[in-house]
N, C-alpha and C positions, 0 to 999 in steps of 0.2 A: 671635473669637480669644481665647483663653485665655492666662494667664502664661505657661505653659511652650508655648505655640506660636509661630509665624511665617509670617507671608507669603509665601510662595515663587510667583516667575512663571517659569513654562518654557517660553521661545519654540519650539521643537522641538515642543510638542503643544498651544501654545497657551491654557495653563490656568493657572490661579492655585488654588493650592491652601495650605492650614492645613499646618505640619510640624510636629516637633516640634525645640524649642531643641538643637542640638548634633547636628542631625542628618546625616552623611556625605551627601558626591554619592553614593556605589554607590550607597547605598540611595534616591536620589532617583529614580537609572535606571529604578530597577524601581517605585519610588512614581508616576511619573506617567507608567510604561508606555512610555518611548521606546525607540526602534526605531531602528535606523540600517545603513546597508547595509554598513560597516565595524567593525571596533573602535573602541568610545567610549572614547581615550587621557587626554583630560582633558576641560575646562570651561572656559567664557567666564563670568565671575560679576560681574555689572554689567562687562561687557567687558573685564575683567582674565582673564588665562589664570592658572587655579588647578589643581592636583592634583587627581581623586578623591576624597583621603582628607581636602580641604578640609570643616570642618564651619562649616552655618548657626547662625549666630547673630541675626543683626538679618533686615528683608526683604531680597529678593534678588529679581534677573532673573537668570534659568540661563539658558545656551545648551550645552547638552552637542556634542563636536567628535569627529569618526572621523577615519579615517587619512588621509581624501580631504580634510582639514583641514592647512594647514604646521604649525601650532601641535603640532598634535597629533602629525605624523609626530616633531618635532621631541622630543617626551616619549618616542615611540618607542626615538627613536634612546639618547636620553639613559640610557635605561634599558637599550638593550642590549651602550652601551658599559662601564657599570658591569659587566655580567654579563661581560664580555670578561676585564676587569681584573682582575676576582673569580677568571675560571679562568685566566688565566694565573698569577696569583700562589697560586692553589693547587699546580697543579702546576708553577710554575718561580720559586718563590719570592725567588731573589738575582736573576732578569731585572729587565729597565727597561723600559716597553714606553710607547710614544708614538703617539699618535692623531693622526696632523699636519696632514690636510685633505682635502675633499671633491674627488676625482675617482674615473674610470669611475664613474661611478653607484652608486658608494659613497665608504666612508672608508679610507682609506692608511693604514698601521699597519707602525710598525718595532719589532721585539722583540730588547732586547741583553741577550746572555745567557751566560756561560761556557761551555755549550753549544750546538751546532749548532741551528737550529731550524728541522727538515727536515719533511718531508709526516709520520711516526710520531709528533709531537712535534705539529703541527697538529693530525690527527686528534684527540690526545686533547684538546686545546682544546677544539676542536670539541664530545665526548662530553663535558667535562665539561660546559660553556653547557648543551647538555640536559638532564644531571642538576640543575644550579643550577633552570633554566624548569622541569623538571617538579617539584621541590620546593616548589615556587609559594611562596618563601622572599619575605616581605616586606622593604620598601624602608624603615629605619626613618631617620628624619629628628631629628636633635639639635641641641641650641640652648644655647652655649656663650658663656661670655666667651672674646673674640675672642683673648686671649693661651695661655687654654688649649688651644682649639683649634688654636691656631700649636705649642704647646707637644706636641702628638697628634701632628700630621705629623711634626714634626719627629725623634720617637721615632720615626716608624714608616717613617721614610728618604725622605716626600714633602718634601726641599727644597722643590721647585716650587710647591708648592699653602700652604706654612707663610711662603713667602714673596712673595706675592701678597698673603693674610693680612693677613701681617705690615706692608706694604705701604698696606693700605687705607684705615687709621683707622678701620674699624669697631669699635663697642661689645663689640656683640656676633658671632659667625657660627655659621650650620647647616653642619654635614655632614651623610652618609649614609651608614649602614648597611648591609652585606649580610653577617647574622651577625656574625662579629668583623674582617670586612674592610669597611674606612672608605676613604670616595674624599669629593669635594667637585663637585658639578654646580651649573651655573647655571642653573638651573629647574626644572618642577617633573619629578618622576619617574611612571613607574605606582604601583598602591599597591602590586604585587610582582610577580615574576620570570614566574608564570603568563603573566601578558599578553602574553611576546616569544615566542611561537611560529616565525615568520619570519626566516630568518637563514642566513648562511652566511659563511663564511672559506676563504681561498685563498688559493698565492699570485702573486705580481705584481709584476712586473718590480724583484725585487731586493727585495721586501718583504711585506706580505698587504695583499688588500682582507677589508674588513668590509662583505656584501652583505644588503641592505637591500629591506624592501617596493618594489615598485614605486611611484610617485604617484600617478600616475592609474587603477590596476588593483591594489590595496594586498593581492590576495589571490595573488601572486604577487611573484617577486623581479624587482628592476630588472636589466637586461641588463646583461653586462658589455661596454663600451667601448672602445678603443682609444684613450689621451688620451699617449701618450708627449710631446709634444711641453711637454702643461699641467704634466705632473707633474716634467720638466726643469727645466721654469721655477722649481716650487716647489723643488725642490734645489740649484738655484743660491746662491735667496736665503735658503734656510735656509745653505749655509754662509757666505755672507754675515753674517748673524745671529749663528752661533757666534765667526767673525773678531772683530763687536762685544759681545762674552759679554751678546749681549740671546738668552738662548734661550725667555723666557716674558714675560708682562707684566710679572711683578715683580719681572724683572731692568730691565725699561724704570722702572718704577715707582724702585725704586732707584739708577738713575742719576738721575733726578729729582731725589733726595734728594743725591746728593751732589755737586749743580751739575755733568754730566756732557752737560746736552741738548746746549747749543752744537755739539760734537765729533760727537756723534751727531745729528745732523739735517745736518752740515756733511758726512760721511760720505756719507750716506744720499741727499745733492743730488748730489755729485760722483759716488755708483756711478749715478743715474740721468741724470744727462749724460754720463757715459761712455757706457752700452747705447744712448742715442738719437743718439751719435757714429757707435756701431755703423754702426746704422740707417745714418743717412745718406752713411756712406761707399760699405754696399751700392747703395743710392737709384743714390750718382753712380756706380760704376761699370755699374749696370744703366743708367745714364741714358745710356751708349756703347755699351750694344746695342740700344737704343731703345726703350725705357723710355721714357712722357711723362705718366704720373697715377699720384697716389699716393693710395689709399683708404683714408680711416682709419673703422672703426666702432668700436663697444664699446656696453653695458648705459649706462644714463642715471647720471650722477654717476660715471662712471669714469674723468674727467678728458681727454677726450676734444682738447678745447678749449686747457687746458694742454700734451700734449703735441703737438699740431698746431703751437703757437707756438716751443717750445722746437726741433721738428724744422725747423722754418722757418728761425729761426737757425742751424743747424748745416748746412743746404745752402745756405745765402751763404756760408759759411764755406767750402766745398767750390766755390763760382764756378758755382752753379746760383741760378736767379732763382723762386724757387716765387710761385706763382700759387694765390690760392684763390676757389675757388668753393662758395657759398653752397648747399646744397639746397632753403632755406626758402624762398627765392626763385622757385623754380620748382615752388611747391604751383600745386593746378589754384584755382582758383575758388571762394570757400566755398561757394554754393550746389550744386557738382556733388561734394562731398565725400563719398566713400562712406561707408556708414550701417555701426553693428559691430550686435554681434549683438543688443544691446539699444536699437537703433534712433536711436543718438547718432551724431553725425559722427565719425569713428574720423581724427584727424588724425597717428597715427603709422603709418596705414596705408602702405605703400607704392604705393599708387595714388590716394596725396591728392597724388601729384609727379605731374608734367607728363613721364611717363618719354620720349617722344618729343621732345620740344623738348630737356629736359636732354641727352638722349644727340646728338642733332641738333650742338647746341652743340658738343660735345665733342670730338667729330669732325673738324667745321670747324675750332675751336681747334687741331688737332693738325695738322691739314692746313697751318697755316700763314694760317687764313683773320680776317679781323677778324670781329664778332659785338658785337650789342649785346645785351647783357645785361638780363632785368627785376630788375625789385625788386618784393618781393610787398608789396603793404601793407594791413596786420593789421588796420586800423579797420576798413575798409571789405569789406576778405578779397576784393581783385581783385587782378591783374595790372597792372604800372605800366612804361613805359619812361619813362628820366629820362637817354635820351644818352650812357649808360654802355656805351663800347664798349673791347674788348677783343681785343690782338692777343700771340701768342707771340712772344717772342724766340728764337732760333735756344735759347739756353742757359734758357729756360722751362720749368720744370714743374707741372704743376696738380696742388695736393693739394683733395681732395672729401674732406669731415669729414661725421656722418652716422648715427646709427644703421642708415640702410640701405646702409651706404659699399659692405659684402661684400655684398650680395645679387646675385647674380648677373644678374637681371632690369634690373637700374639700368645698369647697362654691357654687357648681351649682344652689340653691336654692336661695341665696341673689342676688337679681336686683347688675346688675354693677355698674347704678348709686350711689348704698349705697358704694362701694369698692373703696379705695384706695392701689395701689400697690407700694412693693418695692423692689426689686432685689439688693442685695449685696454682692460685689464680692472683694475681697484684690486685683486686679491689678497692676500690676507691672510695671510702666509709666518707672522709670529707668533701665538704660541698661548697663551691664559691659562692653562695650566699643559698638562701632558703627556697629560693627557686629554679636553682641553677645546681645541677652537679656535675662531678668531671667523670667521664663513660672512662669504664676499666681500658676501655682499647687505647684511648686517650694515654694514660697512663703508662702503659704498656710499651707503646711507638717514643714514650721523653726516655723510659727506660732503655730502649734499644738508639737512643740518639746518644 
């Protein structure tokens, strides 16, 4: 190895090779020949996700990442909401346009504008995004003291993003470039507009989606969905949101500042005991057409657990006795645990449950019948009775909490009409600025840290 080289190892083709000092990922792609059945968006670099346009300096492990990578769609995306932002403020420069969250298998976009913004007004969106990608206009990246950069948005009417900023305590901050139109992402970009081939706009129930690769087939766009239901939710709590002038982080961020949590977190408890009032008043009046289980599921750290206790409360309050049963109880046997595909015991399988005893149970329960209950225990991964038995009260409801609560296969035997359901998910109604939001999974993983 010479001064002006460095060790570079590329897990993608397995080699270790001499480069030279400062030398670009692109040109590593083609330096050690990788091949990937997608677009290469970015790089894992000693397992940090870096840009392309990242250059080696000391040694390194590369892992270069295609679409069929999150990380990677995730630079996708980043870069093709820049390219959005870019044309709509070309052609509709006094607009305000907002990126606010992921549904139908894309992203939700609202554009305010003094003009109408009809399908003639889309299309040329649309035409310009492809003149930007076919200019193959680079993504230039700047590094500022952090006031000056407050001090850029701020000229150039991004409240939102100057005051985030502004907000953070940072030294220093990067934006990004596209020409002389500045935006602000949180990671990394492509190294330019060429790389977003794939895309589309349309629009959707009262606003546009922005349509995106597929995930698992990145050479085609994801389907569009039907989520009316998800996307209610999210316009709820976004007016919710503007009621507490939190419309971004760094309106949350400056309430921080000026001793304001208290009231907003006191808010934010009372709107979510109210909606889980909601709930329960539904509960009890379905509980007088004969209603008698209440299924809660939701994604892992979605709070599942808290809101099971909090609805428990609120049908004693209502002169209903809820009843819970455990799933983990009714796993089979560690030894008959089915295998996943990499040959480990797959314990969130739904047939690591004992689904015929469970539903057995349930039944009985409903029926009026007593039932002693196991308890699974975890040392030894058997099945335990310990005299735990269990009978309904006339004004009894059983709530079943669960990642498999809604699968259908777990309760195929109880009539719907006896079912009530509940899907629970942490959503992420707020957004670091207006082009920027934070993905529920995001959310989800600070929760479970």
């Amino acid at each position: 190895m010479t001064s002006d080289t460095v060790k570079v190892f590329c897990r993608n083709t397995n080699e270790e090779k001499e480069v030279r000092i400062g030398t670009p990922l692109t040109e590593l792609i083609a330096h050690f020949g990788v091949k990937m059945p997608y677009l290469i968006a970015n790089a894992k670099v000693n397992n940090k996700t870096e840009s392309l346009e990242y250059r080696v300096y000391r040694p390194k492990t590369i892992e270069f990442v295609d679409l069929s990578d999150s990380s990677a769609m995730r630079t996708y995306v980043r870069s093709l909401c820049f390219i959005l932002a870019k044309a709509v403020d070309d052609l509709l420069p006094n607009a305000e346009m907002y990126i606010e969250h992921a549904v139908s298998k894309g992203y939700y976009f609202q554009i305010e504008s003094d003009l109408p913004v009809g399908k003639p007004e889309l299309d040329a969106i649309r035409n310009r995004m492809h003149e930007i990608v076919a200019a193959d206009i680079p993504f230039v990246q700047v590094e500022e003291e952090t006031g000056k950069v407050v001090q850029l948005f701020r000229e150039r009417g991004m409240e939102d993003k100057a005051l985030l900023l502004e907000t953070s305590d940072l030294l220093y901050a990067r934006y990004s470039k596209l020409e002389e139109y500045i935006d602000y992402f949180y990671g990394c970009l492509t190294p330019s507009t060429g790389y977003i081939t794939m895309f589309d706009i349309q629009p959707h129930n009262g606003g546009y989606l922005l349509r995106v690769p597929n995930r698992e087939n990145p050479v085609e766009l994801e389907p569009e969905i039907r989520q009316e239901k998800l996307l209610n939710v999210y316009r709820e709590h976004l007016k919710f949101l503007k009621i507490s002038r939190l419309d971004n982080v760094g309106d949350l961020n400056k309430a921080k500042r000026e001793d304001r949590m208290s009231p907003v977190i006191q808010v934010a408890e009372a709107y979510q005991a109210k909606q889980i009032a909601d709930i329960a008043e539904e509960i009890t009046r379905r509980f007088a057409e004969g209603v008698r289980v209440v299924l809660i599921s939701g994604p892992s750290s979605s709070g599942k657990t808290t809101f099971r206790k909090r609805l428990e409360v609120q049908l004693m309050v209502n002169m209903l006795k809820p009843v819970g049963l455990s799933l983990d109880d009714y796993f089979i046997d560690r030894d008959k645990t089915p295998l996943d595909a990499y040959g480990e015991k797959d314990y969130e399988s739904l047939y690591a449950l004992d689904l015929q005893l469970f539903e057995d149970h349930m039944l009985r329960l409903m029926q009026g019948e007593e039932v002693e209950l196991p308890s699974y225990n975890f040392m030894t991964g058997t099945r335990e009775y310990k005299n735990h038995f269990l009978k309904m009260a006339d004004n009894s409801i059983l709530i079943v909490e669960g990642i498999h609560g809604l699968n259908p296969e777990l309760t195929a035997h109880i009539p719907r009409e006896k079912k009530f359901m509940v899907y629970v998910s942490a959503l992420t109604s707020i957004s670091l600025d207006d082009h920027n939001w934070i993905p529920a999974s995001d959310n989800r993983l600070l929760r479970r840290l």
